[in-house]
C-alpha positions as CSV (number, residue, x, y, z in Angstrom):
1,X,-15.1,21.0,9.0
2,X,-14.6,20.4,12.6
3,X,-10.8,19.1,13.4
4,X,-10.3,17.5,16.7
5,X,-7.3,16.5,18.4
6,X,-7.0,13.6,20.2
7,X,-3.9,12.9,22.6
8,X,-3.6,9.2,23.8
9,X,-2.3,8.7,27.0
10,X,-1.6,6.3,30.0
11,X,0.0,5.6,33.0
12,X,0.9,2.4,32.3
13,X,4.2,2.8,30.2
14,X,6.5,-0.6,30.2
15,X,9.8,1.3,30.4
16,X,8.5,4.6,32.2
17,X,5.6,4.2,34.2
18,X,3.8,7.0,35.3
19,X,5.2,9.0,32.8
20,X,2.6,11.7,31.8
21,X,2.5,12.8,35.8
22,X,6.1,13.3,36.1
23,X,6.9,17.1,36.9
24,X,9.1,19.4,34.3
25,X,8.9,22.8,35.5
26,X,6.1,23.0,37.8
27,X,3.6,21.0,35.3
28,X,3.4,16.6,34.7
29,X,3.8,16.1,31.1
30,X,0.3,15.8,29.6
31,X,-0.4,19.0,30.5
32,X,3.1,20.3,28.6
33,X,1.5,18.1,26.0
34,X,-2.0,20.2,25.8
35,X,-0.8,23.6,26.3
36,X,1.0,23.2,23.0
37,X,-2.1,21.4,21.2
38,X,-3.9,23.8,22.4
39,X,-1.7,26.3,20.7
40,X,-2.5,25.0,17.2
41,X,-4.8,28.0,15.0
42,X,-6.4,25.5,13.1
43,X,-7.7,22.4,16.0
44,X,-10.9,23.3,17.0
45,X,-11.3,21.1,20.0
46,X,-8.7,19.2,22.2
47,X,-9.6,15.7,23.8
48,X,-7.8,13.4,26.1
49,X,-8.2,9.7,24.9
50,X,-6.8,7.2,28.2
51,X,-8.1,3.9,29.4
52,X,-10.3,2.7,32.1
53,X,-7.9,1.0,34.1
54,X,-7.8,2.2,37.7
55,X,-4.3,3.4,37.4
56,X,-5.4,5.9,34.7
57,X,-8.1,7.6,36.8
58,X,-5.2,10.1,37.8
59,X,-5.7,11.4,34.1
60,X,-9.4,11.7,33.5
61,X,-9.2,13.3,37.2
62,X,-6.8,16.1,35.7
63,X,-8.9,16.6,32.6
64,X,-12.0,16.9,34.5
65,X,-10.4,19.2,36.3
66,X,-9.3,21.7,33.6
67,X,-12.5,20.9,31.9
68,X,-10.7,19.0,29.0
69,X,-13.0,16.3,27.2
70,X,-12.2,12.9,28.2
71,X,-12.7,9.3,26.7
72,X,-11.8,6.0,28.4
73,X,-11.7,2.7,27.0
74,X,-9.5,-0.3,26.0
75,X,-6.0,-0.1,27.1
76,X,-4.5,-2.2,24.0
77,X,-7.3,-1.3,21.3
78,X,-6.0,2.0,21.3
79,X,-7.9,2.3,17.3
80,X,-11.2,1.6,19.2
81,X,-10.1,4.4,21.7
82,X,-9.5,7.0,18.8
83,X,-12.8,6.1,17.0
84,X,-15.0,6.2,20.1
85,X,-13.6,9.3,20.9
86,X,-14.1,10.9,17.8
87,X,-17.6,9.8,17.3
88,X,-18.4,11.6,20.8
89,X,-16.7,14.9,19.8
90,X,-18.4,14.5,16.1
91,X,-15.0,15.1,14.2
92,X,-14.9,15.7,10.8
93,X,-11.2,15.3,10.9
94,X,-9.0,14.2,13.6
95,X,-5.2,15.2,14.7
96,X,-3.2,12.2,16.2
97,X,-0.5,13.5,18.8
98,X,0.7,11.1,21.6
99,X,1.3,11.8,25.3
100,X,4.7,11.1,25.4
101,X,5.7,14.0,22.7
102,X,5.8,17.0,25.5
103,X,7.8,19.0,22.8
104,X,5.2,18.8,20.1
105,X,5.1,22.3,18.0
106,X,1.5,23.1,17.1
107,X,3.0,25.0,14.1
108,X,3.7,21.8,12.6
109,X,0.7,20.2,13.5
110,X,-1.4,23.4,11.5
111,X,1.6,22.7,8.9
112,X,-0.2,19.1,8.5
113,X,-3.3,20.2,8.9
114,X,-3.2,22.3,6.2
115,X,-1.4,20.0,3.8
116,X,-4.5,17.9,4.7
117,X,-7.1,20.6,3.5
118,X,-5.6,21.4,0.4
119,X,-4.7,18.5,-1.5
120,X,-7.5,16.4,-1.4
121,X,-5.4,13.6,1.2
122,X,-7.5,11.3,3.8
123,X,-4.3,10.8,5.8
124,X,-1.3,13.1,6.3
125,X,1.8,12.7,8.3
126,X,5.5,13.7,9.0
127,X,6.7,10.6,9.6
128,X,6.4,8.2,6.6
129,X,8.9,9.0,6.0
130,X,10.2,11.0,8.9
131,X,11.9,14.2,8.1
132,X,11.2,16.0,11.7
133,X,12.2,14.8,15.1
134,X,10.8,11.9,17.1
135,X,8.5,13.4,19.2
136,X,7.2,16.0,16.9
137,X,5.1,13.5,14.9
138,X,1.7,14.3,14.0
139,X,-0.9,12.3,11.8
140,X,-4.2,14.3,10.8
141,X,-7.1,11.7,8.8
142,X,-10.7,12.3,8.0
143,X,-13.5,10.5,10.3
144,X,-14.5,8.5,7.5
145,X,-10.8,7.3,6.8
146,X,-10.5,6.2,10.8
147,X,-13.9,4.6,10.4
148,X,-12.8,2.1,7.7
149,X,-9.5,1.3,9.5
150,X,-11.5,0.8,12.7
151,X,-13.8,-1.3,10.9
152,X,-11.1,-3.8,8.8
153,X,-7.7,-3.1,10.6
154,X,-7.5,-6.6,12.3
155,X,-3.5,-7.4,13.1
156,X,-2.7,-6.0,16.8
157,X,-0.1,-3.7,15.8
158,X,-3.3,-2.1,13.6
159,X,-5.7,-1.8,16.7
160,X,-2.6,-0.6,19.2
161,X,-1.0,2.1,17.2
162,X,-4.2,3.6,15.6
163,X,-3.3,3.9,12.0
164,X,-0.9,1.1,10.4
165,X,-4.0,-0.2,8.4
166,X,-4.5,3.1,6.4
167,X,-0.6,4.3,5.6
168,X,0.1,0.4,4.4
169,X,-2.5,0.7,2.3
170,X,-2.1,3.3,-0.5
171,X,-3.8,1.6,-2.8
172,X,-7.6,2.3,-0.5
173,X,-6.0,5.7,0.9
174,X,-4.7,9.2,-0.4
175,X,-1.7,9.6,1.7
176,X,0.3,12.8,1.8
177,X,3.5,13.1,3.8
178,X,4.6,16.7,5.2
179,X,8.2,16.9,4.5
180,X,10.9,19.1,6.2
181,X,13.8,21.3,4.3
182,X,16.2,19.2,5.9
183,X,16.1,15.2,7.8
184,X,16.1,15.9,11.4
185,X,15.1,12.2,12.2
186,X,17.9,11.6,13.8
187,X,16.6,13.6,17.2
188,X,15.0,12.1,19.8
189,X,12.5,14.6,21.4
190,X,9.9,11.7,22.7
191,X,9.2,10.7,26.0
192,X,9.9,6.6,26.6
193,X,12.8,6.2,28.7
194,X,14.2,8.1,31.9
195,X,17.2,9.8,29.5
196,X,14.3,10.4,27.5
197,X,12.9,12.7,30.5
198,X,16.6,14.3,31.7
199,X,16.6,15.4,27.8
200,X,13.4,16.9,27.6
201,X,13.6,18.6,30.9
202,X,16.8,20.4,30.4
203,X,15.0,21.8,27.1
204,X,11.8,22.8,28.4
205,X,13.6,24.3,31.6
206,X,15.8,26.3,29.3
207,X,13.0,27.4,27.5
208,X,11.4,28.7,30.1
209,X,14.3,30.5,31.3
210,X,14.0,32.3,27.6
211,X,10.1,32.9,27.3
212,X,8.4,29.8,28.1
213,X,6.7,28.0,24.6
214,X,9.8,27.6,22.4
215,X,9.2,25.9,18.7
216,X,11.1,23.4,16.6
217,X,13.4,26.1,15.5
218,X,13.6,27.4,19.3
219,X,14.9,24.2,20.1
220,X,17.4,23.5,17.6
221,X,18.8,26.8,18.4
222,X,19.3,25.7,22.2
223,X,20.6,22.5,20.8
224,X,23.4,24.5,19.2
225,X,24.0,26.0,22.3
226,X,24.3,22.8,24.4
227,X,25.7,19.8,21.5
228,X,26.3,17.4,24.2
229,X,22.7,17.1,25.1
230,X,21.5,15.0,22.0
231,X,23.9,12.5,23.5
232,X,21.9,12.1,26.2
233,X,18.7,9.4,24.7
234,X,20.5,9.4,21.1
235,X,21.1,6.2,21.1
236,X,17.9,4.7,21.2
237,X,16.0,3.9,17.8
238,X,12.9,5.2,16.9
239,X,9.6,3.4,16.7
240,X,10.6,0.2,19.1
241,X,7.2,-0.1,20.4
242,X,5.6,-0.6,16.6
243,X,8.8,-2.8,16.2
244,X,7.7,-4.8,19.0
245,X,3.8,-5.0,18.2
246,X,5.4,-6.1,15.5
247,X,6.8,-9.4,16.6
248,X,3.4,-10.0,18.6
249,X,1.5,-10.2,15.0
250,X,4.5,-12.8,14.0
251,X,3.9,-14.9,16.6
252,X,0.0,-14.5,16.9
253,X,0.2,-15.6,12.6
254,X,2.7,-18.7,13.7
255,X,0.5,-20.2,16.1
């Protein structure tokens, strides 16, 4: 079984543009991003998924660069992006892990990717619901799974956040749901606003101070140590750009 990871990304965030080039520590965010894909025991191959819109050639530039396997196409059809992507890399299975999750621990992505393996799912997450942190999440489904979503999935929240279609529909998919000891939703460890970024730089400069890659538990540690800096982006709520998608099917169904 050959499981690829496939990291979206873009330039062209609405409330932080040019995100995934900003610099933390000497490095612009995607490549925090791969290094700890790339960490993961059980993904066999990491690709970078982006658009083909000028202001995204900075990205494909800085994969071709590091020889990182690129795919470019629609900015708001980010489903078509994914299943493009995985039919070049010939993925059995694919991982899911979004650009703006710098903090992402690949022992939770083998965590999922495992659950996957061995229990006969065709979609696995930590977030329905969520247990870990946002900007941890992870989503591993099989090729075939991604192929029927790409295929019915018609609402544009389905085609701009990849997998809606499957986990609202449990009675075509076996969904399994990796589940933490304890609900740390309530962190925000994504990247989408500029408090977002203060936040995650303080960590990952810490961090680095320490020994560089820190996990989940690393990073609740530090946390401990420093209290006041969950109160940086903590009042934000999670999952405002599916919220918003959202709306647009509402409207698009009114008319």
């Amino acid at each position: 079984m050959k499981i690829v990871a496939i990291i979206q990304a873009r330039m062209g965030s609405t409330r932080l543009p040019g995100k995934m080039m900003m610099m933390i520590a000497g490095k612009p965010v995607i490549q925090h991003v791969f290094e700890r894909v790339i960490k993961s025991e059980l993904v066999d191959e990491v690709w970078l998924a982006t658009t083909t819109n000028t202001e995204d050639d900075v990205l494909a530039e800085w994969a071709s660069r590091r020889g990182i396997m690129c795919y470019r196409g629609s900015n708001g059809d980010v489903l078509d992006r994914y299943y493009q992507a995985s039919r070049l890399a010939q993925a059995d299975a694919v991982v899911r892990v979004t650009g703006d999750c710098p903090l992402i621990d690949p022992q939770v992505i083998d965590q999922a990717i495992s659950l996957y393996r061995s229990h006969g799912f065709v979609y696995v997450s930590n977030s329905c619901p969520p247990t870990y942190p946002d900007g941890l999440d992870v989503e591993v489904f099989s090729a075939k799974t991604l192929n029927r979503a790409w295929t019915e999935a018609s609402l544009a929240s389905e085609r701009e956040h990849v997998t809606p279609y499957i986990w609202k529909h449990p009675e075509l998919f076996q969904l399994g749901n990796l589940v933490f000891t304890q609900d740390l939703s309530h962190y925000r460890w994504t990247l989408d606003t500029l408090e977002d970024f203060d936040f995650i730089k303080l960590v990952v400069e810490a961090c680095a101070v320490k020994k560089g890659y820190s996990g989940m538990n690393d990073i609740l540690s530090l946390l401990k140590e420093h209290p006041g800096w969950v109160y940086i982006n903590g009042h934000y709520n999670r999952n405002e750009g599916y919220i918003r998608s959202l709306k647009s099917d509402e409207d698009t169904l009114s008319s």
